[in-house]
C-alpha positions as CSV (number, residue, x, y, z in Angstrom):
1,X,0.0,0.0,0.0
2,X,1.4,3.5,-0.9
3,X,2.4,6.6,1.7
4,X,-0.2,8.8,2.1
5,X,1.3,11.8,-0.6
6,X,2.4,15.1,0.5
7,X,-0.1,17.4,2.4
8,X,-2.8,14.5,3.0
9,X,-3.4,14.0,6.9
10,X,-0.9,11.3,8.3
11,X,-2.3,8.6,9.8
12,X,-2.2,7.8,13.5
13,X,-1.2,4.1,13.8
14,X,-4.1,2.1,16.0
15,X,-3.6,-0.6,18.3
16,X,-3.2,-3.3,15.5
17,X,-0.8,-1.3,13.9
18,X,-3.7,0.0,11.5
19,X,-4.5,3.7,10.4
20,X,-6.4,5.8,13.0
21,X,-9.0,7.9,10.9
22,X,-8.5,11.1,11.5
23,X,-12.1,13.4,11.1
24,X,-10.4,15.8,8.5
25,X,-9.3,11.9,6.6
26,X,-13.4,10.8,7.2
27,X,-14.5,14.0,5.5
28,X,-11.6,13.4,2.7
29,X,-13.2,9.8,2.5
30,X,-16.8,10.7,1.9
31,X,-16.1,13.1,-0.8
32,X,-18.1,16.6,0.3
33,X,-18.1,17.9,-3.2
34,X,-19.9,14.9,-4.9
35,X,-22.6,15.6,-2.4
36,X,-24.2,18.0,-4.7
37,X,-25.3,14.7,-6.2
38,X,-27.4,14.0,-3.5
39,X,-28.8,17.6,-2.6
40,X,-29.6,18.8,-6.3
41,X,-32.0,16.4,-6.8
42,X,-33.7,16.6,-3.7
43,X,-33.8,20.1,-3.7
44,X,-35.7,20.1,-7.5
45,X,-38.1,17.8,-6.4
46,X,-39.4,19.7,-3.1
47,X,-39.2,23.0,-5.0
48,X,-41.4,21.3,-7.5
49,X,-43.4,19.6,-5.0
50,X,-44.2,23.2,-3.2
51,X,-44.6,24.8,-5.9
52,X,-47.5,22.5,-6.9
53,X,-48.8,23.1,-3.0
54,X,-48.1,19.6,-2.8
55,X,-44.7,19.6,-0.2
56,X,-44.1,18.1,3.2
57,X,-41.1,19.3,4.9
58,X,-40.2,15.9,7.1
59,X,-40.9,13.6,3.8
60,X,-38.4,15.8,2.0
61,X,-35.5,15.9,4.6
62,X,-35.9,11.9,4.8
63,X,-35.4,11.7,1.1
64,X,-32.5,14.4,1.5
65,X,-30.7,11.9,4.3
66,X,-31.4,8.9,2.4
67,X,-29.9,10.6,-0.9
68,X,-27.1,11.6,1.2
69,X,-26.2,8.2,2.7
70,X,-26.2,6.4,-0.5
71,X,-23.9,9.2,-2.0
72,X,-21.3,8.6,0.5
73,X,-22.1,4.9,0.5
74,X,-21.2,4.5,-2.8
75,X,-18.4,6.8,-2.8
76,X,-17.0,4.8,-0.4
77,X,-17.8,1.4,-2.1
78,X,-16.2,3.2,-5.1
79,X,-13.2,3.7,-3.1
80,X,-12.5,0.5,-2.0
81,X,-13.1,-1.5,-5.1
82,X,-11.3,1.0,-6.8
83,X,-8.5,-0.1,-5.0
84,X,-9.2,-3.4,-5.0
85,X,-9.0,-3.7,-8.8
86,X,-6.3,-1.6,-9.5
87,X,-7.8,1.3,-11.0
88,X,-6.5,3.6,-8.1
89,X,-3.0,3.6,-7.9
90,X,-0.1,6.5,-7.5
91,X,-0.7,7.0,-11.1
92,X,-4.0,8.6,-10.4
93,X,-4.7,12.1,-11.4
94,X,-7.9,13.1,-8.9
95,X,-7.4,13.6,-5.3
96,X,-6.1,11.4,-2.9
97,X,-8.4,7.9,-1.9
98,X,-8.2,7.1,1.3
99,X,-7.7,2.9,0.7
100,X,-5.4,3.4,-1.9
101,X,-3.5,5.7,0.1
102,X,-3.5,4.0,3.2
103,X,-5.1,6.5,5.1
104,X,-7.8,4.1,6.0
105,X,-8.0,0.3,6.1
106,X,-10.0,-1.1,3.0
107,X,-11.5,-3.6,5.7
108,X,-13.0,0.1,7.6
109,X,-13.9,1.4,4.6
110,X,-16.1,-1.0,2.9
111,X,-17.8,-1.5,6.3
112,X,-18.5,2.2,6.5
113,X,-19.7,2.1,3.3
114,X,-22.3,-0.8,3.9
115,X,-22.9,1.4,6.9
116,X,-24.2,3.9,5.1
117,X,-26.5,1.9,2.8
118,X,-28.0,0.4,6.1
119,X,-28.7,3.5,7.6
120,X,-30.1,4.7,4.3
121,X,-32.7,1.4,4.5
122,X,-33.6,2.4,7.8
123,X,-34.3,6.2,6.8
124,X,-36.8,4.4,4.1
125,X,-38.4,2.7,6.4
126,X,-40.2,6.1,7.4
127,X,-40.4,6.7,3.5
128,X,-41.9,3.7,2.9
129,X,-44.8,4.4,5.7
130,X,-45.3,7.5,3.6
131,X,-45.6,6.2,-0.1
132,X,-45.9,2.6,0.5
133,X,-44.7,-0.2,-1.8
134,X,-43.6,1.8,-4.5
135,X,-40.5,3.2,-2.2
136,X,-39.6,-0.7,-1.3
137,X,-38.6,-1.1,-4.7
138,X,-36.9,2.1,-5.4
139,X,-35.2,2.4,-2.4
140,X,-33.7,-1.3,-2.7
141,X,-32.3,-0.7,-6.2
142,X,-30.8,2.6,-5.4
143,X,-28.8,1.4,-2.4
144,X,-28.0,-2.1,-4.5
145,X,-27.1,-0.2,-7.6
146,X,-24.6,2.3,-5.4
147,X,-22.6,-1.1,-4.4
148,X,-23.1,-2.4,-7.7
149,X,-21.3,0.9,-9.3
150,X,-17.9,-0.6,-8.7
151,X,-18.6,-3.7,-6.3
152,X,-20.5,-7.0,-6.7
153,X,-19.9,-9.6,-10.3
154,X,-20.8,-7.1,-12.6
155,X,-20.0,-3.9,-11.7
156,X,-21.7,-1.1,-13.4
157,X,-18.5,1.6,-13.7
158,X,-16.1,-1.2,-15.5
159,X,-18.8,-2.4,-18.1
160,X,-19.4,0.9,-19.7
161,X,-22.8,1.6,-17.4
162,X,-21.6,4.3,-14.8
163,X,-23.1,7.0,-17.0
164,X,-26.5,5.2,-17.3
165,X,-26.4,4.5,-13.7
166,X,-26.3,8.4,-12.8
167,X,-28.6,9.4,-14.9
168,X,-31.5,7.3,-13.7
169,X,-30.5,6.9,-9.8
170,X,-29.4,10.6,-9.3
171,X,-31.7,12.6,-11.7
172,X,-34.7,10.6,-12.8
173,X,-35.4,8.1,-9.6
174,X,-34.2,10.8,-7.4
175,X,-36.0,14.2,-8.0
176,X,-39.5,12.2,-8.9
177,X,-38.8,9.4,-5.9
178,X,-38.4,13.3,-4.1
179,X,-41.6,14.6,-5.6
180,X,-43.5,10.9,-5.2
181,X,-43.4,10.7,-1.2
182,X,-44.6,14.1,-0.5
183,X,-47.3,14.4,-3.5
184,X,-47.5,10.2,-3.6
185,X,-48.0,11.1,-7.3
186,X,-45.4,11.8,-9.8
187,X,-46.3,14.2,-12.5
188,X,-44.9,14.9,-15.9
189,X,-43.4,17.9,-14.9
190,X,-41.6,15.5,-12.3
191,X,-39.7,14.0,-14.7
192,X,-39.3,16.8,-16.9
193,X,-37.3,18.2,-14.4
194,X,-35.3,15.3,-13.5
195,X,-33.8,15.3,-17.1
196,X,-31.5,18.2,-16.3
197,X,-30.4,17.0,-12.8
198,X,-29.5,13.7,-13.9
199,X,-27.8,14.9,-17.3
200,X,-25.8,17.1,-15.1
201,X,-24.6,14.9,-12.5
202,X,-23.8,11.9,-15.7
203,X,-21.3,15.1,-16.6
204,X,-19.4,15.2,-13.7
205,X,-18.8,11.3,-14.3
206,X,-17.8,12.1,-17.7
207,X,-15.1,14.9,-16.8
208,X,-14.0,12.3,-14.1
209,X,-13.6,9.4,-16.4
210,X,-11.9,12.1,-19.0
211,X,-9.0,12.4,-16.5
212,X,-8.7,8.9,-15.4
213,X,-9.1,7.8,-19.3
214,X,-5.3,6.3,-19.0
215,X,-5.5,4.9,-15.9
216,X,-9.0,3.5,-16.0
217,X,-7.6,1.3,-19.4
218,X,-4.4,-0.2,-17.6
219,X,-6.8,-1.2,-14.9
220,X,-9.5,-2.9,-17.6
221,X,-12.1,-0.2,-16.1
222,X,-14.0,-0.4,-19.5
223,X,-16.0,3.6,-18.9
224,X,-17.9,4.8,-21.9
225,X,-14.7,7.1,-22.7
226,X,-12.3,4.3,-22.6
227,X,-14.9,2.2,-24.9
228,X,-15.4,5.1,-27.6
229,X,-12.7,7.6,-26.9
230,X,-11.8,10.7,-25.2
231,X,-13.7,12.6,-28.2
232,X,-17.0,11.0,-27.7
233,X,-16.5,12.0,-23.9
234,X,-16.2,15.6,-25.0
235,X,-19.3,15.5,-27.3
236,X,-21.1,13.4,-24.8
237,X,-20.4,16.2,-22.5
238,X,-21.1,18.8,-24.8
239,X,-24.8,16.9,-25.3
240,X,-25.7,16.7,-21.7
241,X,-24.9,20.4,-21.0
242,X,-27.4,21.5,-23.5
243,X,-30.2,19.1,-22.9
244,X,-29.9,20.7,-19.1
245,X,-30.5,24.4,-20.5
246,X,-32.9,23.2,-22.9
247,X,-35.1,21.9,-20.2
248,X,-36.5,24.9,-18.6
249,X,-37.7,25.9,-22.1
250,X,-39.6,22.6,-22.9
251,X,-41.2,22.9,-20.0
252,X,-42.3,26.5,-19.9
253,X,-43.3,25.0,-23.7
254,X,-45.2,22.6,-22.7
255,X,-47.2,24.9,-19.6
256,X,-46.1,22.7,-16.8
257,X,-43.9,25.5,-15.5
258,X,-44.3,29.5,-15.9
259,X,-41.4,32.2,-16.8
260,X,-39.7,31.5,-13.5
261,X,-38.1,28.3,-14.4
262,X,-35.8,30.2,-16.7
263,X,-34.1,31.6,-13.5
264,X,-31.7,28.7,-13.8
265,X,-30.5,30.1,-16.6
266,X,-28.4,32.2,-15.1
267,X,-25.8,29.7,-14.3
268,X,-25.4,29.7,-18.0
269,X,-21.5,31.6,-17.7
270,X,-20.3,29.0,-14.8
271,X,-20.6,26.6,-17.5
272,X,-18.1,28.5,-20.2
273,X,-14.9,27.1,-18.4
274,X,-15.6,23.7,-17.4
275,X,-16.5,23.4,-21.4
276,X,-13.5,25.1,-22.6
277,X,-11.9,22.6,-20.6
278,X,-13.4,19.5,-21.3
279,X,-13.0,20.3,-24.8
280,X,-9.2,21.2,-24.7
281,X,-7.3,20.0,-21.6
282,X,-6.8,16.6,-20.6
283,X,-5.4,14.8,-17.5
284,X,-4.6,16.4,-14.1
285,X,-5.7,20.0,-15.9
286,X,-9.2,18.4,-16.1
287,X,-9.8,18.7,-12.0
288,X,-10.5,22.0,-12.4
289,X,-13.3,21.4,-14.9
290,X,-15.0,18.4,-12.5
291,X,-14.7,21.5,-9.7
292,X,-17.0,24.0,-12.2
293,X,-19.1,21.4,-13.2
294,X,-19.7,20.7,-9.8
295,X,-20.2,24.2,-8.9
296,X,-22.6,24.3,-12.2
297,X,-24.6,22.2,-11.6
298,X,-25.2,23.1,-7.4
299,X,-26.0,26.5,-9.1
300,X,-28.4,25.7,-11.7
301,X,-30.3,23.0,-9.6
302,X,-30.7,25.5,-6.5
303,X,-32.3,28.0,-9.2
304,X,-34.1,25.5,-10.8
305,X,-36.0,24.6,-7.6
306,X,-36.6,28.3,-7.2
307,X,-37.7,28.8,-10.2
308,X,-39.9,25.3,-9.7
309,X,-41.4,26.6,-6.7
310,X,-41.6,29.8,-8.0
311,X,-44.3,28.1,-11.0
């Protein structure tokens, strides 16, 4: 197992001779900035969901926990596989992983991350008591599909399905799951607005497995970019900005949503950089675009949900 690399948090050997997790190494672990993942969606589908008169403030915080503990669930399933199978090594380009580093023992992480994804049962337990049936199925995929990204006989980032994956489970199953427990109805604005949230967070995987293209090959980790090449990355991300500012106008389009939705609009400019980048950069250089397309897309899903609630 490698040192920990210059200016990560040194660990604190235990009893056993093991790693002592250090809070500032836990926070490192759970990766704060993917978290926008989580909230985004959650955030679109009670705007929505209040905006339709429909909301309920204790349904929507359960859906926000549960979104948050699968997040960090399967970032730290992603972690430890990761390791596992080679495709972090001190080759990598993003910022330091706590197993492959050594900061924490891949026997503490994977049980933190199952952790997480039982805690994130027991919040829909509450959810389910709320919606009924419907959540017992959706809740059960999401928290098996966040092990399944990297862990389990088939995982879904090394086959080419990590994109798919997002898409669905952190745009469409999230923001109308989001709307479904406090309205227990999903409507077609529901999943109108789910398009950009999911096509969003799909492009922070794509500027991720941009980077890692090199890396990602050596370890077999077959990602849509190392299947068809870094240029149908870029177009891919090209594709899935534009269908996320398109969306506010189909729905105004359509009626389901009034002059207000075009508030998240205005996060138009934070996306000029990250697409310069994507488009020209390439390895290490390309962490500063997955930190504006993070920043895009908290920005343009916080005014979205204004702008929902706003309708």
């Amino acid at each position: 197992m490698s040192a920990p690399s210059l200016g990560s948090p040194a660990p604190v050997a235990g009893a056993q001779g093991q790693p002592r997790p250090t809070l500032k190494t836990w926070i490192m672990a759970i990766r704060p900035k993917t978290l926008t993942a989580a909230l985004v969606p959650v955030a679109v589908g009670t705007g929505l969901a209040f905006g339709a008169g429909v909301g309920r403030w204790l349904p929507a915080l359960a859906a926000l926990l549960g979104a948050l503990l699968i997040q960090i669930g399967t970032n730290l399933t992603n972690d430890y596989y990761d390791f596992k199978k080679g495709a972090d090594t001190e080759e990598r380009l993003g910022p330091v992983r706590v197993t492959q580093s050594g900061l924490i023992s891949p026997r503490t992480v994977l049980a933190s991350a199952i952790g997480c994804f039982g805690l994130a049962i027991l919040t829909g337990i509450y959810l389910v008591w709320i919606g009924g049936w419907p959540i017992v199925a959706i809740g059960l995929t999401s928290v098996l599909c966040g092990y399944a990204y990297t862990g389990g006989p088939l995982p879904l980032a090394y086959h080419g399905l990590g994109d798919i994956f997002v898409f669905v489970f952190f745009g469409l199953v999230a923001v109308t799951g989001t709307y479904y427990v406090q309205a227990l109805t999903v409507s077609p604005a529901a999943w109108w607005a789910a398009v950009p949230v999911g096509a969003l967070g799909t492009a922070l995987l794509v500027v991720n497995n941009l980077r890692d293209a090199h890396t990602d090959v050596k370890a077999n980790k077959r990602t849509l970019v190392v299947r068809l090449g870094t240029g149908a990355g870029k177009a891919e991300y090209l594709v899935l900005l534009a269908a996320s500012f398109a969306t506010p106008f189909i729905l105004f389009g359509l009626g389901l949503a009034s002059a207000w939705v075009f508030l998240a609009l205005l996060s138009v400019p934070l996306a000029v950089g990250p697409l310069k980048l994507v488009l020209k950069a390439q390895g290490a250089a390309l962490n500063a675009a997955l930190g504006g397309t993070a920043r895009l897309q908290l920005v343009f899903g916080l005014l979205f949900a204004v702008g929902l609630f706003l309708s």
